[in-house]
TIMI-2910 file (N, C-alpha, C, CB; in pm, 1 decimal, decimal comma, always signed):
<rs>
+----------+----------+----------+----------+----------+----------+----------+----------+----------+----------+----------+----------+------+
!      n_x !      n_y !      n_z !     ca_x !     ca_y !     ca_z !      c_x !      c_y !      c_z !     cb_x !     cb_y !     cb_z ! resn !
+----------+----------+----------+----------+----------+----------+----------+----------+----------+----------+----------+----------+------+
!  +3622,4 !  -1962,8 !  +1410,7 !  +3579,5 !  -1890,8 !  +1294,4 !  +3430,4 !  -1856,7 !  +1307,8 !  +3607,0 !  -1972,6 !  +1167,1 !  Unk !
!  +3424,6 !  -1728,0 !  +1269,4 !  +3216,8 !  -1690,3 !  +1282,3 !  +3163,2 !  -1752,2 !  +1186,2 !  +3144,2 !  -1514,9 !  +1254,8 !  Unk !
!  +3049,0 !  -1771,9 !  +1237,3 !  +2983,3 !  -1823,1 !  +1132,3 !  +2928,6 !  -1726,8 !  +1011,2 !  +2880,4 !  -1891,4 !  +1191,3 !  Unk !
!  +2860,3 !  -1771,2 !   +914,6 !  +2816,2 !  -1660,6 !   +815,5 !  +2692,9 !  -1585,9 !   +882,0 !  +2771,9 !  -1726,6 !   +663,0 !  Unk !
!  +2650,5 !  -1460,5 !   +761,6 !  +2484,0 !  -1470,2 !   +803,1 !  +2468,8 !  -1444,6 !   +695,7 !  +2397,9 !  -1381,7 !   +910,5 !  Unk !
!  +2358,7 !  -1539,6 !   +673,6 !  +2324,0 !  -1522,7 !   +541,7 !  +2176,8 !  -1419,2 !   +540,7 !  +2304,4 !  -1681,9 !   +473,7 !  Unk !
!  +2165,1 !  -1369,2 !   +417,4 !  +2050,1 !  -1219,3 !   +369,3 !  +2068,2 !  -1245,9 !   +216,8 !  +2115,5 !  -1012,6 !   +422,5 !  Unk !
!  +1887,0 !  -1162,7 !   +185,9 !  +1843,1 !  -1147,4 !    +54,1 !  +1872,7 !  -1036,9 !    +68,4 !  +1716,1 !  -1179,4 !     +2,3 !  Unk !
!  +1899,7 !   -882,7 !    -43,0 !  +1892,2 !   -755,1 !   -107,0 !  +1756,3 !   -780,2 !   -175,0 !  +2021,3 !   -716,7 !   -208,6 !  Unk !
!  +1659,4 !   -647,0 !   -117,3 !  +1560,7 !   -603,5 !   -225,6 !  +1485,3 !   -726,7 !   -247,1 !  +1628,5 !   -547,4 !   -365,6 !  Unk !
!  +1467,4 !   -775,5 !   -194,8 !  +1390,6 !   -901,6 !   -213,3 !  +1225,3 !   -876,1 !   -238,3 !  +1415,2 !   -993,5 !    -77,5 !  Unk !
!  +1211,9 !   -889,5 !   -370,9 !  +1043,6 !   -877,9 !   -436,1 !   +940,8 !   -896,7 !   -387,5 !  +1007,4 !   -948,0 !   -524,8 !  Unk !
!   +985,4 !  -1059,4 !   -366,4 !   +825,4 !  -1173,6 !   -324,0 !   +779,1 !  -1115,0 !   -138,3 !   +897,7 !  -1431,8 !   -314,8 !  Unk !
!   +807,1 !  -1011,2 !   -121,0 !   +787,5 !  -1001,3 !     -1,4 !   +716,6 !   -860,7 !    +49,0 !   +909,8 !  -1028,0 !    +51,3 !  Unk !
!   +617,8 !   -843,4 !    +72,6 !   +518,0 !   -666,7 !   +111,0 !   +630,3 !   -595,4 !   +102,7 !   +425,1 !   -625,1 !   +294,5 !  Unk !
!   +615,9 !   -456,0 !    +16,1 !   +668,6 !   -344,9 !    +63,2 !   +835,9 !   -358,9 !    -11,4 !   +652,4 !   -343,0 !   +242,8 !  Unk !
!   +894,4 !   -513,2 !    -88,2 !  +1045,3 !   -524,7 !   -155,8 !  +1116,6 !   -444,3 !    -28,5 !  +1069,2 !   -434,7 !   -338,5 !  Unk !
!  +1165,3 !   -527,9 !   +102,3 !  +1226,8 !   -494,9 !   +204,4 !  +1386,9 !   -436,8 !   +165,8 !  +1217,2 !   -616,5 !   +293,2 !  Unk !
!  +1445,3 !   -450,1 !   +163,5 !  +1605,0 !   -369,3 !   +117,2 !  +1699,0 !   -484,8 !   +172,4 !  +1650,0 !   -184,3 !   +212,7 !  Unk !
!  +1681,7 !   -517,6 !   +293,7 !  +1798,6 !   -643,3 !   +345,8 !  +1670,5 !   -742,9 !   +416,8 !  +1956,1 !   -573,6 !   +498,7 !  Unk !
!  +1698,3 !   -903,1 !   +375,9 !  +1576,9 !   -963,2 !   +416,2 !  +1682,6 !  -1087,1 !   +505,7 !  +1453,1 !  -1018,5 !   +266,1 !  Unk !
!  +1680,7 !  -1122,2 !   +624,1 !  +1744,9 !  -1257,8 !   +643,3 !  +1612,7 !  -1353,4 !   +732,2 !  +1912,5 !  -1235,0 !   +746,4 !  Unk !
!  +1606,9 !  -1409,0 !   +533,9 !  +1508,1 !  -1514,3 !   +560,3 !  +1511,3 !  -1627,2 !   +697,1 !  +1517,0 !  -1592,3 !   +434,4 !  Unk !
!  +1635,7 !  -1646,0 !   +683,5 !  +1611,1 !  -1758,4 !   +810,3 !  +1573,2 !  -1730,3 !   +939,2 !  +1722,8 !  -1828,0 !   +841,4 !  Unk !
!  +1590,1 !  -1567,3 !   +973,7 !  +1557,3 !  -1524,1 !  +1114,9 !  +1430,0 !  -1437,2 !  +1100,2 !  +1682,8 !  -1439,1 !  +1187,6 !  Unk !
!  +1363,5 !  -1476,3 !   +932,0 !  +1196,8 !  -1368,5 !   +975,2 !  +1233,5 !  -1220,1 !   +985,3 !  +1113,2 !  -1406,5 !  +1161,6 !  Unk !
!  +1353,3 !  -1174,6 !   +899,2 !  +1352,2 !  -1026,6 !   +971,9 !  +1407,4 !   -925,8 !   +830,1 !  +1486,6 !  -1019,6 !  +1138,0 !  Unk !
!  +1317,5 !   -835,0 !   +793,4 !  +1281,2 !   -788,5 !   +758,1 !  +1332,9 !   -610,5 !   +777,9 !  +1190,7 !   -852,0 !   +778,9 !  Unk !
!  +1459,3 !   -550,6 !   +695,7 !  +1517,2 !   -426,2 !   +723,2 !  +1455,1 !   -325,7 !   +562,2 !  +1716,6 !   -454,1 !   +747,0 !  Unk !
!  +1441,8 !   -256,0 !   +646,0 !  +1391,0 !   -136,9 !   +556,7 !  +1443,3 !    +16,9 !   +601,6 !  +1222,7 !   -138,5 !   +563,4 !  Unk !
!  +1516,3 !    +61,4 !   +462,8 !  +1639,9 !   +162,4 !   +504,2 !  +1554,6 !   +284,6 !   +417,6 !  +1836,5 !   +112,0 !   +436,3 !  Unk !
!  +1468,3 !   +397,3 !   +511,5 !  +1418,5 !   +510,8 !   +441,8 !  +1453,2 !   +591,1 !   +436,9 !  +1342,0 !   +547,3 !   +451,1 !  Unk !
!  +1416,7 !   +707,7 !   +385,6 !  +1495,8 !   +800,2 !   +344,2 !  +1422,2 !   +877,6 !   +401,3 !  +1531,1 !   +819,4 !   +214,4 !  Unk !
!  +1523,3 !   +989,8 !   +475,8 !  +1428,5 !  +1093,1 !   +517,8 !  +1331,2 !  +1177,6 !   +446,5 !  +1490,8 !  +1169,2 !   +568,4 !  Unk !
!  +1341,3 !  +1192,6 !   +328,9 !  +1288,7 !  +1283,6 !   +189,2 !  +1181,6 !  +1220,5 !   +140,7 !  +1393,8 !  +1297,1 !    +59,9 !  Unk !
!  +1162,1 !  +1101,7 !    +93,8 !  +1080,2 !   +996,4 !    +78,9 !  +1000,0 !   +948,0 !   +174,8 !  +1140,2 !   +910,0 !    +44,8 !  Unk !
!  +1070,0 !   +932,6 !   +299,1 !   +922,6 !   +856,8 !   +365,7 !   +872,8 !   +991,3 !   +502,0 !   +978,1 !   +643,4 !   +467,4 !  Unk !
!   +981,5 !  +1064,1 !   +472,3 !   +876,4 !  +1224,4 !   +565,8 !   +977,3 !  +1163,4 !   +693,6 !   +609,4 !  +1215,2 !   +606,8 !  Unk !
!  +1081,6 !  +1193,8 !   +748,9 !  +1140,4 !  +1206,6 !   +842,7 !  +1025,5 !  +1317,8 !   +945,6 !  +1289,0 !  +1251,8 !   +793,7 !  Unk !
!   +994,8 !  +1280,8 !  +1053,1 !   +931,3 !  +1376,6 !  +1149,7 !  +1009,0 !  +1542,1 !  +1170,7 !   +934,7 !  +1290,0 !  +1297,7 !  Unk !
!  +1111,6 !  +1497,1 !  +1190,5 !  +1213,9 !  +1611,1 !  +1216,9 !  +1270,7 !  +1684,7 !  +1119,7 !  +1317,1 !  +1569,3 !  +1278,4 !  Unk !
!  +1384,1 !  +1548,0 !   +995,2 !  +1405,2 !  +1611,4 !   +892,7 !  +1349,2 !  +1659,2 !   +793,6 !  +1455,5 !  +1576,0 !   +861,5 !  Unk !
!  +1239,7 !  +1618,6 !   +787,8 !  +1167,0 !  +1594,3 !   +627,4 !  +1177,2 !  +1763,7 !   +610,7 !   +959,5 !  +1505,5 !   +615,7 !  Unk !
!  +1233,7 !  +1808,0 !   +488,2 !  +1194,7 !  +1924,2 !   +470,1 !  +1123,0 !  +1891,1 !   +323,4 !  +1314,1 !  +2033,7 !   +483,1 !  Unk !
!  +1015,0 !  +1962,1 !   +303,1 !   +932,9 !  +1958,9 !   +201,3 !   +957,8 !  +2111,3 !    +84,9 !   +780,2 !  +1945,2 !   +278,8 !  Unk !
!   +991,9 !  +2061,7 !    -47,7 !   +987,2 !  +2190,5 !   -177,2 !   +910,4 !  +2257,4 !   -149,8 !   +955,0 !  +2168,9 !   -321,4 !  Unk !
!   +960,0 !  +2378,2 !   -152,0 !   +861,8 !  +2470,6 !   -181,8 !   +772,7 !  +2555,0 !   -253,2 !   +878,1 !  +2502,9 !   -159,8 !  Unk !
!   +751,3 !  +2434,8 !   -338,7 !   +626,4 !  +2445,3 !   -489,8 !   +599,4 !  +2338,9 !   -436,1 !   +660,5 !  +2445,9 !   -683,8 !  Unk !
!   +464,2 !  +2340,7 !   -519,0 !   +397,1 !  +2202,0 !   -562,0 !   +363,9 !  +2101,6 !   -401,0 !   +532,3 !  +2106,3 !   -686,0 !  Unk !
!   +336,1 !  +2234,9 !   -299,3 !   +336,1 !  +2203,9 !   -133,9 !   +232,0 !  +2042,6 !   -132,6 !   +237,2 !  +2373,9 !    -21,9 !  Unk !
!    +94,4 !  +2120,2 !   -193,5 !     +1,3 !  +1980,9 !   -196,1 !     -0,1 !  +1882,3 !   -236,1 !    -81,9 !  +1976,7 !   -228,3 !  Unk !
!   +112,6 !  +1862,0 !   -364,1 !   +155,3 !  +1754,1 !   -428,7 !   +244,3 !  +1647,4 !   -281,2 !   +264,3 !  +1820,6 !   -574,5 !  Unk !
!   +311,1 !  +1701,4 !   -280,8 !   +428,3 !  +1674,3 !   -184,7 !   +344,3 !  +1657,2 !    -28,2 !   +555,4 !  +1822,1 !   -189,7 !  Unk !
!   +264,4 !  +1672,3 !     +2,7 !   +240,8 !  +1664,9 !   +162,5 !   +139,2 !  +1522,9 !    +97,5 !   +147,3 !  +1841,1 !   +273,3 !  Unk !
!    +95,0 !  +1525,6 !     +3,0 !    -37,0 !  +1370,0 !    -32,8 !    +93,8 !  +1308,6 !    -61,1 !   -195,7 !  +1363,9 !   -203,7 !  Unk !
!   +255,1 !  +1319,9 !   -137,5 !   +267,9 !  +1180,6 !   -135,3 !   +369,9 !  +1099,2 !    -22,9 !   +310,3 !  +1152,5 !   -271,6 !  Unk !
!   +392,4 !  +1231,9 !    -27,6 !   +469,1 !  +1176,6 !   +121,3 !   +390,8 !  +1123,3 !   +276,1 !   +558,6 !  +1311,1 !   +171,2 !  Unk !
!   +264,5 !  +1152,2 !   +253,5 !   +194,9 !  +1091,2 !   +340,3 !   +127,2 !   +984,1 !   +319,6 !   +130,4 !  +1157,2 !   +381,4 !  Unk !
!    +90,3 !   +961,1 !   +161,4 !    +75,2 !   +825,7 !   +111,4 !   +221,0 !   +716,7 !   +172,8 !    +67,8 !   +844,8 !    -74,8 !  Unk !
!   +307,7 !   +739,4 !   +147,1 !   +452,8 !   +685,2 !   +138,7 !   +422,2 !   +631,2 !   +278,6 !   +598,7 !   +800,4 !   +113,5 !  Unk !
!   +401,8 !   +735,0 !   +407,4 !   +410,5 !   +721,4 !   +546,7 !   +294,1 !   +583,4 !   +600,4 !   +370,7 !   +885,3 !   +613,0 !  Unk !
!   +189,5 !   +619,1 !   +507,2 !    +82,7 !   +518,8 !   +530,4 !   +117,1 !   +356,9 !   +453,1 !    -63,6 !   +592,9 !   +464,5 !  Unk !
!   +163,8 !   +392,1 !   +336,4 !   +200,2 !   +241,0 !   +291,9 !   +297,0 !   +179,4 !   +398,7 !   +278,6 !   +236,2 !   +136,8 !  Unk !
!   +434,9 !   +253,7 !   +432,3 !   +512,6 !   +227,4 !   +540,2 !   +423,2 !   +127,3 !   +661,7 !   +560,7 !   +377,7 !   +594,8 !  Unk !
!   +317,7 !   +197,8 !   +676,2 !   +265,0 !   +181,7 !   +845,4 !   +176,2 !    +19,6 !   +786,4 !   +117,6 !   +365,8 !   +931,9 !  Unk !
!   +135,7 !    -10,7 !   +654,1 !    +40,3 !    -98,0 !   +659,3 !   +178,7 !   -242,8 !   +587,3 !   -129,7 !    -33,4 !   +550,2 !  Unk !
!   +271,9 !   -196,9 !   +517,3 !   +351,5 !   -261,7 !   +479,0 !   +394,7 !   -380,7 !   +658,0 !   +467,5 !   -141,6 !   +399,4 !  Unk !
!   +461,3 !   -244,1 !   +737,3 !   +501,0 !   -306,0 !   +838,0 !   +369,0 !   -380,5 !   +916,4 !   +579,6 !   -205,3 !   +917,6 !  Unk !
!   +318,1 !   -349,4 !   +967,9 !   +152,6 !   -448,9 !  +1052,2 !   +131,7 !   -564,6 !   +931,0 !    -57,2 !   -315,6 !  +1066,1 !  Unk !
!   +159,9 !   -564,4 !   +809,5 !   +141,7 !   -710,6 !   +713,5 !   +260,9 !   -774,1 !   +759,0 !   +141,3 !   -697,6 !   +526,0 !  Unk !
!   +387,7 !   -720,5 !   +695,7 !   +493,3 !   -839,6 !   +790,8 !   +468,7 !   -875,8 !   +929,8 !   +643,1 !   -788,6 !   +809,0 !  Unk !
!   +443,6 !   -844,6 !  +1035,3 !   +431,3 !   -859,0 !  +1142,7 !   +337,6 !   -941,8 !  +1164,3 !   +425,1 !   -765,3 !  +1193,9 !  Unk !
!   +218,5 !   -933,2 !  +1099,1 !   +107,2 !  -1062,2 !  +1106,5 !   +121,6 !  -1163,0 !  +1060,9 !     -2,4 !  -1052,0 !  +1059,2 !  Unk !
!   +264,9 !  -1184,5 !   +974,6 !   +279,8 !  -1307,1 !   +879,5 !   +425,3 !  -1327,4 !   +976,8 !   +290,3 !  -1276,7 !   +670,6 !  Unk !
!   +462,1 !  -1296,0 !  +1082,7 !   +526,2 !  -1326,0 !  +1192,9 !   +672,0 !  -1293,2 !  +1140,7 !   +495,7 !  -1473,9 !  +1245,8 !  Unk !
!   +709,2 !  -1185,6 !  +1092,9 !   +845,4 !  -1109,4 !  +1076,0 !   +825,5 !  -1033,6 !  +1135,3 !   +899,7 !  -1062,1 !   +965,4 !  Unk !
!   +967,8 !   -995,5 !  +1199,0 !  +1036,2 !   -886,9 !  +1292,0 !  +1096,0 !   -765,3 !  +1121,4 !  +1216,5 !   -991,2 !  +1426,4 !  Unk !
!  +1042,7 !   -637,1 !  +1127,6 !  +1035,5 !   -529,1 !  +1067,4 !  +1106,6 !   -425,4 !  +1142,5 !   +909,4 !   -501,9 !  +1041,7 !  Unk !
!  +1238,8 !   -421,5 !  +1119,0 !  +1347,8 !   -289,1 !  +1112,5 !  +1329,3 !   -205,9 !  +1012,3 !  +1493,8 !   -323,2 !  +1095,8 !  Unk !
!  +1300,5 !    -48,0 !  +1045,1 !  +1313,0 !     +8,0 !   +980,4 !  +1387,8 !   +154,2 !  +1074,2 !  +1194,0 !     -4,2 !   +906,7 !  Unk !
!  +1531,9 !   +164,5 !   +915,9 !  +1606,7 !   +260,3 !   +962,0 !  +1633,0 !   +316,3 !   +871,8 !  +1700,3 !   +238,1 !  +1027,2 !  Unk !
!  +1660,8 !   +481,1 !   +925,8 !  +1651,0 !   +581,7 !   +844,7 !  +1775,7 !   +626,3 !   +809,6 !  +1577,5 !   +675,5 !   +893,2 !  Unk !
!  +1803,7 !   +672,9 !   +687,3 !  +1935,8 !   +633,3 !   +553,6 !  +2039,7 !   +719,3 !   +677,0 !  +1916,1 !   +740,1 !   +320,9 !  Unk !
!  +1959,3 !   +855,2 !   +739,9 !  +2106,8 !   +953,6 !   +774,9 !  +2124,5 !   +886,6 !   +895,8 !  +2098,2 !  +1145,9 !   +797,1 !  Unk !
!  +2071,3 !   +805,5 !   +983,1 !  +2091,7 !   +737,4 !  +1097,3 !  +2213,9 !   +645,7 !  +1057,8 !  +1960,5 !   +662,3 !  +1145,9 !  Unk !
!  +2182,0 !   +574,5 !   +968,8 !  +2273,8 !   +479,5 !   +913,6 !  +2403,4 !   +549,3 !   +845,5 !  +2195,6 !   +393,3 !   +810,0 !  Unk !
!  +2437,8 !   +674,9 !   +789,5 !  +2576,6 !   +753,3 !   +779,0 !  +2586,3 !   +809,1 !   +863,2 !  +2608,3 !   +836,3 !   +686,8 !  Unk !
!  +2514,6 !   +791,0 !  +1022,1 !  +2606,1 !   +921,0 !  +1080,8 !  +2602,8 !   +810,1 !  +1218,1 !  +2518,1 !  +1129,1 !  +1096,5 !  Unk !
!  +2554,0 !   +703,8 !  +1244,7 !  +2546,9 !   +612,4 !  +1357,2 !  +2558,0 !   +466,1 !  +1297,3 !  +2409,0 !   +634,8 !  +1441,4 !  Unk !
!  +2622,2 !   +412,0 !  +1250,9 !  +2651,6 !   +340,1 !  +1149,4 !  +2652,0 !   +156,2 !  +1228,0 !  +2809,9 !   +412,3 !  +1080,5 !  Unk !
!  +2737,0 !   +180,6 !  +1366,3 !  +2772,8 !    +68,1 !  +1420,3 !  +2629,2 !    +49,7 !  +1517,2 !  +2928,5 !    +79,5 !  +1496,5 !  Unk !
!  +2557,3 !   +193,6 !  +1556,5 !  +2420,9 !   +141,4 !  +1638,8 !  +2273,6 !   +144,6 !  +1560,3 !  +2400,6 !   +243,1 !  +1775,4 !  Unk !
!  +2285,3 !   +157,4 !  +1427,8 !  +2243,3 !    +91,3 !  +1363,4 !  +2215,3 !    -67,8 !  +1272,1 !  +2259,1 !   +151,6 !  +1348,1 !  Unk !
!  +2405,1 !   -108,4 !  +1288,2 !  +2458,5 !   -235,2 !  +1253,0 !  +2365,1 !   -321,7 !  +1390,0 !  +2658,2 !   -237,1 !  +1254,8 !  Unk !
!  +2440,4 !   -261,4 !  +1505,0 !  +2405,9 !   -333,3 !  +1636,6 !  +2252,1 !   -384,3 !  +1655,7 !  +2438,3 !   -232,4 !  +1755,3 !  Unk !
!  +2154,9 !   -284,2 !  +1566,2 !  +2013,7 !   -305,2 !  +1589,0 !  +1985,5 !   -434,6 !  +1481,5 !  +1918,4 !   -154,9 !  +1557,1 !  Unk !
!  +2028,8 !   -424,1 !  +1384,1 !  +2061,6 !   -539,6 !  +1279,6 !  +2085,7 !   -688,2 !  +1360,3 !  +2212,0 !   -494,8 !  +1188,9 !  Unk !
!  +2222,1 !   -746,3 !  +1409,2 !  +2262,4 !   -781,5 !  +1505,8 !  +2187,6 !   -783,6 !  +1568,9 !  +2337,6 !   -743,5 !  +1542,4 !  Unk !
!  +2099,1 !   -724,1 !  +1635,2 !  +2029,4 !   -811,9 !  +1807,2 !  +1913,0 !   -827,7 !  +1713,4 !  +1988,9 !   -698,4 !  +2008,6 !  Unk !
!  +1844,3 !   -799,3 !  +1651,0 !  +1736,8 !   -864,0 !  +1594,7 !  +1707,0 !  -1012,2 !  +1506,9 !  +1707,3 !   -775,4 !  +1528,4 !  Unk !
!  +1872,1 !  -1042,2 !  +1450,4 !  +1884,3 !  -1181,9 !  +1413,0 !  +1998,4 !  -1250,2 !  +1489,9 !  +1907,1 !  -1193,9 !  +1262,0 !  Unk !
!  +1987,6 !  -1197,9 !  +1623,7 !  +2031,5 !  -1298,4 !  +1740,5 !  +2159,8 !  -1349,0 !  +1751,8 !  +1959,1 !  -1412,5 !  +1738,7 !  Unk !
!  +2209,9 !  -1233,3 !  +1670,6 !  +2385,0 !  -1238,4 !  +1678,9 !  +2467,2 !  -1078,4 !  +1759,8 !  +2450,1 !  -1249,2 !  +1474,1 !  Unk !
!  +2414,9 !  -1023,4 !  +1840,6 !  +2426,2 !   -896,9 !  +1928,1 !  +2362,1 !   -907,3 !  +2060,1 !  +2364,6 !   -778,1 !  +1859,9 !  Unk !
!  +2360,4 !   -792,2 !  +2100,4 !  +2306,3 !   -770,0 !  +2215,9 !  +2178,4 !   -660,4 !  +2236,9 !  +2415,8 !   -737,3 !  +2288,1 !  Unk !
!  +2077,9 !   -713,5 !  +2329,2 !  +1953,7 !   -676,9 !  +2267,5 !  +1991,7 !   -520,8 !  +2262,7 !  +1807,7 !   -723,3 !  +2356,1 !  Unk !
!  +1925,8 !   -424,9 !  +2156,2 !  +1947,1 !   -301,2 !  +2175,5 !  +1771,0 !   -196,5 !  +2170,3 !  +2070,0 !   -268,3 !  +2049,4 !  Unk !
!  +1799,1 !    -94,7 !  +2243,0 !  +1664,8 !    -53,7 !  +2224,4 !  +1592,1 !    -39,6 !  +2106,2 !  +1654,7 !    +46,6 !  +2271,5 !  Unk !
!  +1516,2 !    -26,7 !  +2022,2 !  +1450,4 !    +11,0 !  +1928,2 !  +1428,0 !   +197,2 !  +1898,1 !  +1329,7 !    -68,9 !  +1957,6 !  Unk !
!  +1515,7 !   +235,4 !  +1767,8 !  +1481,1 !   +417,5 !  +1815,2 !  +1319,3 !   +410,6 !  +1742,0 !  +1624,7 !   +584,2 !  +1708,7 !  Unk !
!  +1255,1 !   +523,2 !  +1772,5 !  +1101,3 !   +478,0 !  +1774,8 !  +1120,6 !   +551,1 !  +1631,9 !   +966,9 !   +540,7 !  +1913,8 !  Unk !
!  +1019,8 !   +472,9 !  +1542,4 !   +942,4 !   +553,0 !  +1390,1 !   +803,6 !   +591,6 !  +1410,3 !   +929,8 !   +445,4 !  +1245,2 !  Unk !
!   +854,0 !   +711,7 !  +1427,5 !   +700,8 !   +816,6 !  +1431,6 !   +643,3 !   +859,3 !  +1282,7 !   +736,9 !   +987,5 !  +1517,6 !  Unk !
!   +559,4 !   +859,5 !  +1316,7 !   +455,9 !   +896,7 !  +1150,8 !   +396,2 !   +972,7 !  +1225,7 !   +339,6 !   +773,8 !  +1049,0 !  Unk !
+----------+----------+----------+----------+----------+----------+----------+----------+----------+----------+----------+----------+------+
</rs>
């Protein structure tokens, strides 16, 4: 029989309220949205209100970048995957989940560009 794995949802007490947290392995998943945190590729931006929208979505990109370097100095491993990756690649996204709390096989990291 497998064993469990146990995870927090949305967990507060922690930089940035991570989305899936499994405390016991330090690891730290954060599921963005292409629209919200400025996908490189996808992000398409409204077309009003351009300057509104390019400051906050680049605010968003920068909290992202300082959120993750704080977990990491307080010695968590920080996944972050992006929502359409996760509906359209579902199991090599799971898999990245999996090798990071040491129940998979190591898998590459897809890179988050800002």
């Amino acid at each position: 029989m497998p064993s469990k794995i146990y995870f927090a949802p949305h967990v507060k007490t922690l930089p940035g309220k991570p989305d899936i947290v499994f405390r016991r392995k330090k690891v730290a998943v954060f599921i963005d949205s292409d629209f919200w945190h400025g996908h490189p590729e996808r992000f398409r931006a409204p077309a009003s209100n351009v300057d509104y929208w390019q400051a906050k979505i680049a605010r968003n990109r920068a909290r992202d970048l300082a959120v993750t370097a704080e977990l990491t100095q307080k010695g968590w491993t920080v996944l972050r995957l992006w929502e359409w990756d996760i509906l359209h690649s579902f199991d090599a996204e799971l898999a990245r989940i999996l090798s990071a709390i040491g129940r998979g096989e190591a898998v590459p990291s897809s890179t988050q560009v800002y």
